[in-house]
C-alpha positions in Angstrom: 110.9 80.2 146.4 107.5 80.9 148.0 104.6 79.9 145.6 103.5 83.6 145.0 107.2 84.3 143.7 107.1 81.4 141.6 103.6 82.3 139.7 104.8 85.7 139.6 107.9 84.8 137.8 105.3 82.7 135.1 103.3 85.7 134.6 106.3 87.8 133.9 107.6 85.8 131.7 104.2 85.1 129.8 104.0 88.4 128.7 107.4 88.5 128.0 106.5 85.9 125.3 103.5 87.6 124.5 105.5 91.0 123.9 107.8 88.8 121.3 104.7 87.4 119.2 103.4 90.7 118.9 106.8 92.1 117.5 107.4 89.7 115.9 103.0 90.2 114.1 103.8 94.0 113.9 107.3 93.5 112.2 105.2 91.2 109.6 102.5 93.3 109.0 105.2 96.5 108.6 106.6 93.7 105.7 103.5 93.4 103.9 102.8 97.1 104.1 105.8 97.4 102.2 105.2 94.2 100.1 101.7 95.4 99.3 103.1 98.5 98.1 106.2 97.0 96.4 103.3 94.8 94.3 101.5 98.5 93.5 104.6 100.1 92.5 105.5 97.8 89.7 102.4 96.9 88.1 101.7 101.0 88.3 104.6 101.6 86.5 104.1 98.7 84.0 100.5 100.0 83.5 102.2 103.6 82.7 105.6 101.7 80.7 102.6 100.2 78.3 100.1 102.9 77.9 102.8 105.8 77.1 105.3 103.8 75.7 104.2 100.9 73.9 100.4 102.1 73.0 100.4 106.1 72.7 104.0 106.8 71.5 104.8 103.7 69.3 108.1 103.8 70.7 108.8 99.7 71.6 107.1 96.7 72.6 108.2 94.6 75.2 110.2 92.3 72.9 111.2 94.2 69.2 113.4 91.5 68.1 110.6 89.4 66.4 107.3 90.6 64.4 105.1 93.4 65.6 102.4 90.2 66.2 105.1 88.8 68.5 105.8 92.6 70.2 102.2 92.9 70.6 101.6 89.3 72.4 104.5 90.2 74.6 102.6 93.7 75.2 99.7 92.0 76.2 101.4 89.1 78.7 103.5 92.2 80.2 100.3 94.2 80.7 98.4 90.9 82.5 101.7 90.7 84.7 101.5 94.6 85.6 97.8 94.1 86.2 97.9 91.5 88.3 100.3 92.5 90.5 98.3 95.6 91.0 95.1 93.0 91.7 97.3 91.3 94.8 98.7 94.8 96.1 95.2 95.5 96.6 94.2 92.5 98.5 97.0 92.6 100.4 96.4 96.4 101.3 92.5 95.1 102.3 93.8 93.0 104.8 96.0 94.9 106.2 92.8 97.4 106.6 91.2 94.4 108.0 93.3 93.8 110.5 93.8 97.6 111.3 97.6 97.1 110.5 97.6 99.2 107.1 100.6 101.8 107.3 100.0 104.4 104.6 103.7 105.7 104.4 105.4 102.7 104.6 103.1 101.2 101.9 103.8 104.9 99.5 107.2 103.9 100.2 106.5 100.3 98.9 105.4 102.4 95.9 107.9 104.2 95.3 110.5 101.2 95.5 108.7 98.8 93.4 108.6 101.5 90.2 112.3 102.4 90.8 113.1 98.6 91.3 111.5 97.6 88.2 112.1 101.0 85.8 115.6 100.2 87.5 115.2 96.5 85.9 114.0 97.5 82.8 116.7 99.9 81.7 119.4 97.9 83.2 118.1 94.2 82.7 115.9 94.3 80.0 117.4 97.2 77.9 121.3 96.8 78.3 121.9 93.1 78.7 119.2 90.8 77.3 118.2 93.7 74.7 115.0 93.0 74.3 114.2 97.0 73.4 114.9 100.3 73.8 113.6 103.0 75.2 113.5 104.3 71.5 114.6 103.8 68.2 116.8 106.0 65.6 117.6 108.6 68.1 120.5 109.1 70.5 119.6 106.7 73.2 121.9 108.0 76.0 119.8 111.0 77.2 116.9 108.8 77.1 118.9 106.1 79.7 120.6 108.6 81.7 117.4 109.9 82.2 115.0 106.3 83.0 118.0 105.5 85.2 118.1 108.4 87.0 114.5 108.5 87.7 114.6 104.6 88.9 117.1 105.3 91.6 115.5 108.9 92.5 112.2 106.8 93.0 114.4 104.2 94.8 115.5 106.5 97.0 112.3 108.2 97.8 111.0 104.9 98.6 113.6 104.2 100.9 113.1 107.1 102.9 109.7 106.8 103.1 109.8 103.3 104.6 112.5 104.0 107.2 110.6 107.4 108.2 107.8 105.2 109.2 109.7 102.4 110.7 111.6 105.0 113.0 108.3 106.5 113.9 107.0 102.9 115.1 110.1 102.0 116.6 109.8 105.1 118.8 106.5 104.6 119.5 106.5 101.0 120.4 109.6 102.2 123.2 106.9 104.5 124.4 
């Protein structure tokens, strides 16, 4: 093979290897657009689970099977959990600005999984099988499942199509 051929070959196959490292940076930084969102979703939906739920309506603390002292301890650790998992979303999302790689749909859709995943959670996990409250007390709890559980896999599915929209729209571009 003349030398030419030969350091041609090199060169193609360089950015060959370049072309996979920058996949495989663009694939990670579509990941922790939709982590960063994910992380936004469910301490958003905590915040809004305490405020309305536990603080505003009186309906249940985190955990009712012990003294309202206990209830409103486990309030308060649920509320630091919400809170910081908003605090990391957000420096995640800043350096994803940082390194111009911040992808406002797929991170919505991050949203929108995170608060279906974790209403999903709550009314499945923490309602139905470890029981540690209900959505309310001394009323017919069935409309008030149907209904969390509904919205969970409606914001579930929102968030699903919201991420794959934008992944599609990348995908095309990048075979642009």
């Amino acid at each position: 093979m003349p030398y030419g051929k030969k350091n041609e070959h090199r060169g193609v196959m360089q950015k060959m290897a370049l072309t996979n490292t920058q996949q495989d940076q663009i694939q990670t930084k579509a990941s922790q657009n939709l982590w960063s969102g994910i992380l936004f979703g469910v301490g958003f939906v905590g915040f809004i689970d305490e405020a309305v739920f536990h603080q505003l309506l009186h309906w249940h603390h985190f955990y009712d099977k012990s003294t309202t002292a206990a209830g409103l301890v486990s309030d308060g650790l649920f509320h630091a959990l919400s809170f910081f998992a908003t605090i990391a979303s957000s420096f995640m999302m800043a350096a994803l600005k940082q390194a111009q790689a911040f992808r406002f749909r797929r991170w919505l859709g991050g949203i929108f999984l995170g608060a279906g995943i974790f209403q999903l959670y709550d009314g499945i996990v923490q309602h139905k099988m470890m029981r540690l409250h209900q959505i309310r007390y001394n009323v017919d709890i069935m409309p008030y499942d149907v209904g969390w559980n509904v919205l969970a896999a409606l914001l579930i599915i929102i968030g699903i199509g919201l991420a794959r929209v934008n992944q599609k729209q990348r995908s095309s571009k990048a075979r642009a």
